[in-house]
C-alpha positions as CSV (number, residue, x, y, z in Angstrom):
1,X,0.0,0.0,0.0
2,X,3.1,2.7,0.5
3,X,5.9,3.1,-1.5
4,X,9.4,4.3,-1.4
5,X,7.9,7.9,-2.6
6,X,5.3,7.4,0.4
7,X,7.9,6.6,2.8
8,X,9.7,9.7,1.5
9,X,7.1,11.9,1.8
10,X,6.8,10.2,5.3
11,X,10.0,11.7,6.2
12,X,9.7,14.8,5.0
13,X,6.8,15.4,7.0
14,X,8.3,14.5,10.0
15,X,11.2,16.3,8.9
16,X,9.2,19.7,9.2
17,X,7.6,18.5,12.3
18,X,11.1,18.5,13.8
19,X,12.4,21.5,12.4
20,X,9.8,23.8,14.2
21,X,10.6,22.5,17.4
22,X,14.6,22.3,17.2
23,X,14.3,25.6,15.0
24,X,12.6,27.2,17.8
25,X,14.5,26.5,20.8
26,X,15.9,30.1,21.1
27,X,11.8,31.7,20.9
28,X,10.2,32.3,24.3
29,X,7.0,30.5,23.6
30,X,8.4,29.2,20.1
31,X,7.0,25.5,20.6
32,X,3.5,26.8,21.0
33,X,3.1,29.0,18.1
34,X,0.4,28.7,15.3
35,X,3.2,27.5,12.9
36,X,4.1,24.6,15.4
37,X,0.1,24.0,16.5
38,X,-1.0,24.3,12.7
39,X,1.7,22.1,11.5
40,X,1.2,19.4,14.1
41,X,-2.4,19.0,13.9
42,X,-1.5,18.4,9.7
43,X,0.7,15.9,11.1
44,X,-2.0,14.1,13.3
45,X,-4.5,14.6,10.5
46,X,-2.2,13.1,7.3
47,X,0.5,11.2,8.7
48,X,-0.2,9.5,11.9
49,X,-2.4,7.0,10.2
50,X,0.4,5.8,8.2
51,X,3.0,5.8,10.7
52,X,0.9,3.3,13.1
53,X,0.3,1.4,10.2
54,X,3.8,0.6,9.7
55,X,4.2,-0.2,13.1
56,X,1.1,-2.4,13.3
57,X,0.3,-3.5,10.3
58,X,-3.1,-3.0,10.5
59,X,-5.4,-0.3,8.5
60,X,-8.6,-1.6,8.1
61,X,-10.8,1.6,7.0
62,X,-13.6,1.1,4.9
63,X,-13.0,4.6,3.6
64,X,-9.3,3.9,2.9
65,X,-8.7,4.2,-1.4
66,X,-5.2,2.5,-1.1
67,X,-3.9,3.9,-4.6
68,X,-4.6,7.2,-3.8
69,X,-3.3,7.2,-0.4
70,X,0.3,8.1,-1.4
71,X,-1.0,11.2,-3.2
72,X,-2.8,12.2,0.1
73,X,0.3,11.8,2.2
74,X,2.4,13.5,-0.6
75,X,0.3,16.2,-0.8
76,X,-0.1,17.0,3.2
77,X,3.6,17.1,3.1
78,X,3.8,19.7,0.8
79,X,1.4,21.5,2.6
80,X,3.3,21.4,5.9
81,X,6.4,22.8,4.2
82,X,4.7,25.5,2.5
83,X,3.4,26.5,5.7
84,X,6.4,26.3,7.4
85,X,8.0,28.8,4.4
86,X,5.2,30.9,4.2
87,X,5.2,31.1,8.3
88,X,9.3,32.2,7.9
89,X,11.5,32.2,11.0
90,X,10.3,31.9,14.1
91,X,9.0,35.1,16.5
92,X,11.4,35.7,19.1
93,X,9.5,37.1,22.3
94,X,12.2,38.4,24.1
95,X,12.0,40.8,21.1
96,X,8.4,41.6,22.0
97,X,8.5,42.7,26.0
98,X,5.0,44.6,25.9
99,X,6.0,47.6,28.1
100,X,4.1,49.5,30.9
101,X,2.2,52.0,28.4
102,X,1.7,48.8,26.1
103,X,0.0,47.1,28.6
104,X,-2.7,50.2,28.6
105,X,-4.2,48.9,25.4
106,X,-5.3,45.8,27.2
107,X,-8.5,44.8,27.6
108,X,-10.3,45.6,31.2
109,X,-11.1,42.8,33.7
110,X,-14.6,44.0,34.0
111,X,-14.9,44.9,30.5
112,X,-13.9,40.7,30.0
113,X,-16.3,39.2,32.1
114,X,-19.2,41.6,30.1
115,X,-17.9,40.4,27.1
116,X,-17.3,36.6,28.1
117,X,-21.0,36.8,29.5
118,X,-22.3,38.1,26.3
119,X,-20.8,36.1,24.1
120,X,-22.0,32.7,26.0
121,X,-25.4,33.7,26.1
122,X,-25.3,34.4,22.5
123,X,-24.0,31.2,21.5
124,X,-26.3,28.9,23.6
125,X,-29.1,31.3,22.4
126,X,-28.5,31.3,18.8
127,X,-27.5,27.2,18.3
128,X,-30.9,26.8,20.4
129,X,-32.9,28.9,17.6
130,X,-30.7,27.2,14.7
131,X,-32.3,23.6,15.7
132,X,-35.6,24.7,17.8
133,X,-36.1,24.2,21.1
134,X,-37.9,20.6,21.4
135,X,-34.9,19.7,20.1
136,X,-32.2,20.7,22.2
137,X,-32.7,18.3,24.6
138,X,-32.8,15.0,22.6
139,X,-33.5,15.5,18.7
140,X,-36.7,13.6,17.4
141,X,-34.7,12.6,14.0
142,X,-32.1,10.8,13.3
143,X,-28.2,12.4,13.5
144,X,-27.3,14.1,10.6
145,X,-30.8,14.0,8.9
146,X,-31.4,17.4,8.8
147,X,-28.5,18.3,6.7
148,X,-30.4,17.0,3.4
149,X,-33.3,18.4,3.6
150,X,-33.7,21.0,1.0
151,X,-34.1,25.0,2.8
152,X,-35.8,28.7,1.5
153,X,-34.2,31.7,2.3
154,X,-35.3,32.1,5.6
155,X,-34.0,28.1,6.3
156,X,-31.0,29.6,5.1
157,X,-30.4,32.1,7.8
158,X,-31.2,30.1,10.4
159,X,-28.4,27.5,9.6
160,X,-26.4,30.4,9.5
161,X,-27.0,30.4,13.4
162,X,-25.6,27.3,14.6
163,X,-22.0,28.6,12.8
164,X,-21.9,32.0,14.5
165,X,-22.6,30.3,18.0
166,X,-19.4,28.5,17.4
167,X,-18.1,31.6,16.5
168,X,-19.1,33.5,19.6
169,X,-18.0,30.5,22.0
170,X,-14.4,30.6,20.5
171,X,-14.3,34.3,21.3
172,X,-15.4,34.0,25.1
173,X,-12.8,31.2,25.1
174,X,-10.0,33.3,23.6
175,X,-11.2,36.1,25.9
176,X,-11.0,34.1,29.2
177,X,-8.1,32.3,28.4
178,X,-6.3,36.0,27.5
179,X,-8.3,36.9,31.2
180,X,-6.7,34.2,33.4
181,X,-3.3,35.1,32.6
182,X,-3.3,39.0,32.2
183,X,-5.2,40.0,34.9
184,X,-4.6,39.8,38.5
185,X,-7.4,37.7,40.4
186,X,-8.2,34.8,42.0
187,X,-7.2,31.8,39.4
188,X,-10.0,29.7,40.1
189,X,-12.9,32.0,39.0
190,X,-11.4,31.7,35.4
191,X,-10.8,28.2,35.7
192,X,-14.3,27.5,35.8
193,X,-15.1,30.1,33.6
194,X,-12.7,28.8,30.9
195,X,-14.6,25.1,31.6
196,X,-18.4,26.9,31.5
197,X,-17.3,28.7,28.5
198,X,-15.6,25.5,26.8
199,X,-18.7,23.5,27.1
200,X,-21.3,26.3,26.1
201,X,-19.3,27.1,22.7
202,X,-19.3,23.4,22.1
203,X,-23.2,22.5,22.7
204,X,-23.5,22.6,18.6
205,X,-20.6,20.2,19.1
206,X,-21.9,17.8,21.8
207,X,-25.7,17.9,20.5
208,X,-24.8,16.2,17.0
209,X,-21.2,13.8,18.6
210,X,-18.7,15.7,16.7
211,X,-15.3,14.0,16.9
212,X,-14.2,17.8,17.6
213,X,-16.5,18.0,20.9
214,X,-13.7,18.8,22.6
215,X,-11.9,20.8,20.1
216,X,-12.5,24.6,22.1
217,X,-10.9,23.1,25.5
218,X,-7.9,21.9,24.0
219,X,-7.8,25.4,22.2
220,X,-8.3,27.2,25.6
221,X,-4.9,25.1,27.2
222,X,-2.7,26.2,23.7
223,X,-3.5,29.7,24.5
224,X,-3.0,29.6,28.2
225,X,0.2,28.3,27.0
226,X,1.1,30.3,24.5
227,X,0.0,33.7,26.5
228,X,1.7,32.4,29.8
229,X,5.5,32.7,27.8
230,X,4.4,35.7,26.5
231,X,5.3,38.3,29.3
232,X,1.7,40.0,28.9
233,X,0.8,39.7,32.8
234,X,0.7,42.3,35.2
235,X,3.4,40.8,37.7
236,X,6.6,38.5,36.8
237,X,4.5,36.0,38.6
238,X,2.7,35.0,36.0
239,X,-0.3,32.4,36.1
240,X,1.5,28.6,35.1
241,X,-1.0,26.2,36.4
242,X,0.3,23.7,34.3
243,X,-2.0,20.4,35.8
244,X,-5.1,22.7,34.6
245,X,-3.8,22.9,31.0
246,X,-3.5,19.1,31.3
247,X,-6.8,18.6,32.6
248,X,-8.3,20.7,29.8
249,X,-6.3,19.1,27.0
250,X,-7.5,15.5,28.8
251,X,-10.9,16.3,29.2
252,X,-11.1,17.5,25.3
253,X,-9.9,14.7,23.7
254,X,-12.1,12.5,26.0
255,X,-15.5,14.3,24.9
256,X,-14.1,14.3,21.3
257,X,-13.4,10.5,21.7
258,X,-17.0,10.0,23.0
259,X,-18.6,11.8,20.0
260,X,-17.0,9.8,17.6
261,X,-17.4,6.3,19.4
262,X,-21.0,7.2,20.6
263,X,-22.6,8.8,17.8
264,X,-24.0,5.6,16.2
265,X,-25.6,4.4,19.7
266,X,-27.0,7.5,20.8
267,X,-29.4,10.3,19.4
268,X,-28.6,13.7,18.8
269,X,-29.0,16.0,21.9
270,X,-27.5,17.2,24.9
271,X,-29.2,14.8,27.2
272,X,-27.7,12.2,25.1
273,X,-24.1,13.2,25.1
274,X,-24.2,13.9,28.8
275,X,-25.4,10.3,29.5
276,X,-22.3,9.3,26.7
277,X,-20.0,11.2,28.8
278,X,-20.5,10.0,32.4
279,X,-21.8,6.3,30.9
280,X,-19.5,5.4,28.5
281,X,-20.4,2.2,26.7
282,X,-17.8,2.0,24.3
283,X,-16.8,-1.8,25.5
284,X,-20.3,-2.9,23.8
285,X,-20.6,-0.3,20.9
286,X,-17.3,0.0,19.4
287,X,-15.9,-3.1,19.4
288,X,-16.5,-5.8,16.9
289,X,-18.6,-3.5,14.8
290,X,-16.0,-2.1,12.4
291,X,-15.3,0.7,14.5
292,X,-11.8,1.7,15.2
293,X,-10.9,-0.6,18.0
294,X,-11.5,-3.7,16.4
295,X,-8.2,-4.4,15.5
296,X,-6.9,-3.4,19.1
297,X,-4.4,-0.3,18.6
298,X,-3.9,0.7,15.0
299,X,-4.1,3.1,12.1
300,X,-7.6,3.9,12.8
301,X,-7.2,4.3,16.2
302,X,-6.3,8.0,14.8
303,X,-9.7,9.5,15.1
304,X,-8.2,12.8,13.0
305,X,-7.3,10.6,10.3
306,X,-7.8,12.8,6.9
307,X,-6.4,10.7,4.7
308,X,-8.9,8.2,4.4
309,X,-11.1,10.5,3.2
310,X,-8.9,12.2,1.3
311,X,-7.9,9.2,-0.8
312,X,-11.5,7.9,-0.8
313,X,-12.2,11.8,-2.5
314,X,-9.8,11.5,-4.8
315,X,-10.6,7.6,-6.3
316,X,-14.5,9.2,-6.9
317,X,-13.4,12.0,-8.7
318,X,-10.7,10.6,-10.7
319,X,-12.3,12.2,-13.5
320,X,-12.8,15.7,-12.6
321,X,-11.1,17.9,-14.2
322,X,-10.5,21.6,-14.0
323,X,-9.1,24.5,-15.8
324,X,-7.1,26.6,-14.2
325,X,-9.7,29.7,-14.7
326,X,-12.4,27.8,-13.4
327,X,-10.3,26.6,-11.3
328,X,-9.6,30.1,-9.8
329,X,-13.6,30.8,-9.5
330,X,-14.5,27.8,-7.9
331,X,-11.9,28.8,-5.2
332,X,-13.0,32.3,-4.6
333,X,-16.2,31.0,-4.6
334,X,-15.3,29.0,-1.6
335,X,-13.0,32.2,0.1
336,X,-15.6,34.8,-0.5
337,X,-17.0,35.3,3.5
338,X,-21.0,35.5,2.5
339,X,-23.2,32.3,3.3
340,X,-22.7,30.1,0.5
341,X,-26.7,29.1,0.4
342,X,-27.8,32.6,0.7
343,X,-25.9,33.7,-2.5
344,X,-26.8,30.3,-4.5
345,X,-22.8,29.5,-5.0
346,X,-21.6,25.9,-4.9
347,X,-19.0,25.6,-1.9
348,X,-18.1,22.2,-2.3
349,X,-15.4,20.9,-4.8
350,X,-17.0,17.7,-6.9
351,X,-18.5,14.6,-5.5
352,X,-18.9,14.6,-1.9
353,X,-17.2,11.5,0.2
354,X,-21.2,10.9,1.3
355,X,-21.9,10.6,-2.4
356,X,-18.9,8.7,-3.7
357,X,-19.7,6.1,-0.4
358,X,-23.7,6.0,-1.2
359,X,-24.6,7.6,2.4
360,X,-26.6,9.9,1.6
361,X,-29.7,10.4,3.8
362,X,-27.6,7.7,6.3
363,X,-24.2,9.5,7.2
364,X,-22.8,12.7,6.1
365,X,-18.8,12.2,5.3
366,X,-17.6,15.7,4.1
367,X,-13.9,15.7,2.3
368,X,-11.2,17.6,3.6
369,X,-9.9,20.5,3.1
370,X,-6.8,19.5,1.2
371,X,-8.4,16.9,-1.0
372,X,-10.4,20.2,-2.4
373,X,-7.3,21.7,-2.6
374,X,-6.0,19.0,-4.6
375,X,-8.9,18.4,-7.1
376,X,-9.0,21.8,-8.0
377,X,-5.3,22.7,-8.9
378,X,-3.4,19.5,-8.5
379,X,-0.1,19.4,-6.8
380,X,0.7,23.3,-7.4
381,X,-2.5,23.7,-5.1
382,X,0.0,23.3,-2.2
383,X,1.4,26.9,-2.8
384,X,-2.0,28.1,-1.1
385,X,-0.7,27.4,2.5
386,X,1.7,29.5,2.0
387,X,-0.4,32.6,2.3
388,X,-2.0,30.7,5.3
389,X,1.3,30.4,7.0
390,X,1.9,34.2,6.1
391,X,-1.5,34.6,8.0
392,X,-0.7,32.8,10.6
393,X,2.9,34.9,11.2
394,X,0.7,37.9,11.4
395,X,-1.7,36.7,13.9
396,X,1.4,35.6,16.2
397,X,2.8,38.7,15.9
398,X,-0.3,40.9,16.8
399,X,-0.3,37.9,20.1
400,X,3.1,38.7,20.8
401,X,2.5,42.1,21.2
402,X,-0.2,41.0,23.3
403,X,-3.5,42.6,21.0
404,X,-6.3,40.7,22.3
405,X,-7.0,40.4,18.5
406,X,-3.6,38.6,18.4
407,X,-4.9,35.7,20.9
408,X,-8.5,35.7,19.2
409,X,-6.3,34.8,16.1
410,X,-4.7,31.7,18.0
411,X,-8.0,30.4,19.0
412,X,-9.6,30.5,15.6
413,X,-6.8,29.8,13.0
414,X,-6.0,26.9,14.9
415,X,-9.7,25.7,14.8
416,X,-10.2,26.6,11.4
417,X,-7.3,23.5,10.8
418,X,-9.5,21.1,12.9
419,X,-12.0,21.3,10.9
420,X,-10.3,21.3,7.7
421,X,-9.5,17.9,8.3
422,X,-13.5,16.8,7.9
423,X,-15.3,19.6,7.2
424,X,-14.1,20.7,3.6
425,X,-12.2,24.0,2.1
426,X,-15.3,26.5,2.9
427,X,-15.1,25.4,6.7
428,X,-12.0,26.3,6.9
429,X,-11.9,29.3,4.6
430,X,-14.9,31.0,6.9
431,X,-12.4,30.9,10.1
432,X,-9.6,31.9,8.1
433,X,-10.7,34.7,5.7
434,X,-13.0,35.4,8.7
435,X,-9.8,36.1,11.3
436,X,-8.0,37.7,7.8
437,X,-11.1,40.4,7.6
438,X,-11.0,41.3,11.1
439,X,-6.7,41.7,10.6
440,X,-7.5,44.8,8.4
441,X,-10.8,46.3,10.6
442,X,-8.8,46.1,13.5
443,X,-5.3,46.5,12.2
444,X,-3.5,48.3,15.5
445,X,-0.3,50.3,15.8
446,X,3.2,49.5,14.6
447,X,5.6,49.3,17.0
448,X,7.1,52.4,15.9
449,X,3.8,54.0,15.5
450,X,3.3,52.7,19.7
451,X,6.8,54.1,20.4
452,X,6.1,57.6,19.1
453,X,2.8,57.9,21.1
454,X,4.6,56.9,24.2
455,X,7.1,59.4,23.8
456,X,4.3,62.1,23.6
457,X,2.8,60.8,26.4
458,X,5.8,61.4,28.4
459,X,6.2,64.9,26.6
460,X,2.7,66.1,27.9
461,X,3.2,64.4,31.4
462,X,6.7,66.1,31.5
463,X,4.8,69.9,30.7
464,X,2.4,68.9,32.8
465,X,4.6,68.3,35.8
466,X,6.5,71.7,34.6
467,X,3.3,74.4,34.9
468,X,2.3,72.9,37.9
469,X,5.9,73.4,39.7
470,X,5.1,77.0,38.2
């Protein structure tokens, strides 16, 4: 099933992999950057699979296309490097000490927990209104039914809903995560706060088992981690609870492991996935019914894994076939930031994985967001990350220098690659062109632009302090 040019490929991803870390052992805060996060999760994605296949020997995936899975791992590792060159060297933080006047542009504490409030009452509200409330509790139809039934305008909007409640949960995430280091206060009321928010922003997560349930904790530890190195807090003793990051990355990847091993036993709701949660039953449902612990530990143990899909994308539309210009509209089509029904454009790139399996009406199984990639421009397509590494540079940057715009950056540029990996192009062109929209609104200051007003500051203080001694 792999070659020499997969095992190649192979090592060049985990070449890359490697070169972020070691190339970033200098970098205060290096190892947790968007261009180390973004990178690994492409790893995890693309190239885990095959590695515990060669250790095992076992990949037993019915979406698995074996001939096309060295183009998917070929492909992915092109795709890391031209992040990793488009991302360029690594931002030093010792460069980027935010100084006292610097740390006036911060957001207020009391201003945060307004915000954080909002925004979580905005989110449960709108995902409630997106599905109707008889259904929050424990949906009447079956999961993922409701995708194919065919909406009007007004449908339209409403869908709309359930996507901006993501989008305000991962902004009272970023926002409390910023909170609990910056500020000075009691740790624990942000704790929970970052756990209340978490599961809140999630609910359109946990009501239909997403295998990304999780997905905002796990983004709430990488930016406590990332801000903690940062030097943004108001005292060198910064907040470093590091067993609380731990607990939030392990309570993630449990309730994204329950969505994807509990979906077929349970229906969609909350009541549902809290019952999944404390009462797992994974020992009767998962095992010996083709699920991924059938085989004991192996390739599809990888519950990220992309490049089943991907390959599986690829083998039903062998015969697709693009020119370049058409090409180029297709993929604006999919980067322009207006809902995709509302406008009438097509925001999926040929067959569907749901189609090419004969799902339909059963299981939705969305491709990737590199196999779209791939089927429109073919290997060149690959060049495209790097402008999404230069994006991700300039949201680091804006972090470093500790703009709460920065940190909202980190929370969704790292989700928008989580769901790249099974929720196609547009998902991931929303967060990204999303993030890359609110770069130019709210642009900020250059650091020379910053320097200048703080030396007029000091001017005016310094007359100040003179006519009064007069």
């Amino acid at each position: 099933m792999l070659d020499i040019v997969s095992y190649a490929f192979l090592g060049l991803g985990l070449a890359v992999l490697f070169a972020v870390i070691a190339g970033t052992s200098g970098a205060r805060a290096s190892l947790v950057n968007l261009r180390t996060i973004v990178i690994f999760l492409l790893w995890v994605q693309y190239h885990l699979s095959p590695w515990l296949y060669l250790l095992t020997g076992s990949w037993d995936d019915w979406m698995l296309a074996p001939e096309f899975l060295n183009t998917a791992i070929g492909f992915s590792a092109l795709a890391m490097v031209a992040v990793f060159v488009g991302y360029g060297r690594a931002i030093n933080n010792q460069k980027y000490d935010i100084t006292k006047e610097l740390k006036s542009y911060k957001i207020s504490k009391t201003y945060a927990y307004v915000v954080i409030i909002v925004c979580m009452i905005l989110s449960m509200s709108l995902f409630i209104i997106s599905i109707g409330p008889s259904e929050f509790v424990e949906s009447s139809f079956e999961r993922g039914a409701d995708q194919w039934i065919k909406r009007d305008f007004l449908g339209q909007i409403i869908v709309q809903l359930s996507t901006l409640s993501v989008i305000f949960g991962i902004i009272a995430v970023a926002l409390a995560s910023y909170s609990l280091v910056v500020h000075k206060h009691s740790p624990i009321v942000f704790e929970l706060m970052i756990i209340i928010v978490g599961l809140i922003g999630s609910v359109s997560f946990l009501w239909k088992f997403s295998r990304v349930s999780g997905a905002l904790l796990i983004i709430a530890a990488i930016l406590i981690l990332v801000l903690t190195k940062m030097n943004i807090g108001e005292n060198k003793r910064q907040y470093r609870n590091r067993p609380f990051v731990l607990f939030l990355i392990a309570l993630g990847v449990y309730m994204s492991f329950i969505g994807i091993t509990h979906r077929d036993i349970y229906p969609s709701g909350v009541q549902p996935y809290l019952v999944a949660v404390t009462s797992p039953t994974v020992s009767e449902m998962y095992l010996g019914t083709g699920g991924a612990m059938d085989d004991g530990f192996s390739a599809t143990s990888n519950f990220l894994d992309s490049g089943s899909p991907f390959s599986r994308s690829l083998a039903g539309n062998r015969n697709l076939d693009f020119s370049f210009v058409d090409a180029l509209v297709k993929f604006f089509g999919i980067l322009q930031p207006l809902p995709s029904g509302l406008l009438g454009v097509e925001a999926t790139v040929g067959m569907s994985v749901t189609d090419i399996l004969g799902t339909r009406g059963q299981v939705g199984l969305t491709t990737p967001a590199l196999a779209e990639l791939f089927l429109l421009f073919g290997w060149p397509g690959a060049i495209v990350m790097l402008g999404f590494g230069r994006l991700l540079k300039f949201s680091d940057q804006q972090a470093a220098e500790g703009r709460l715009i920065g940190v909202l950056g980190l929370a969704v540029l790292s989700g928008a690659v989580v769901v790249s990996g099974h929720s196609g192009l547009r998902a991931m062109a929303r967060l990204g062109v999303g993030m890359l929209i609110l770069f130019v609104i709210f642009p900020g200051k250059s650091r020379s632009s910053v320097a200048r007003a703080v030396r007029r500051q000091k001017l005016r203080r310094a007359r100040r302090s003179h006519h009064s001694l007069r």
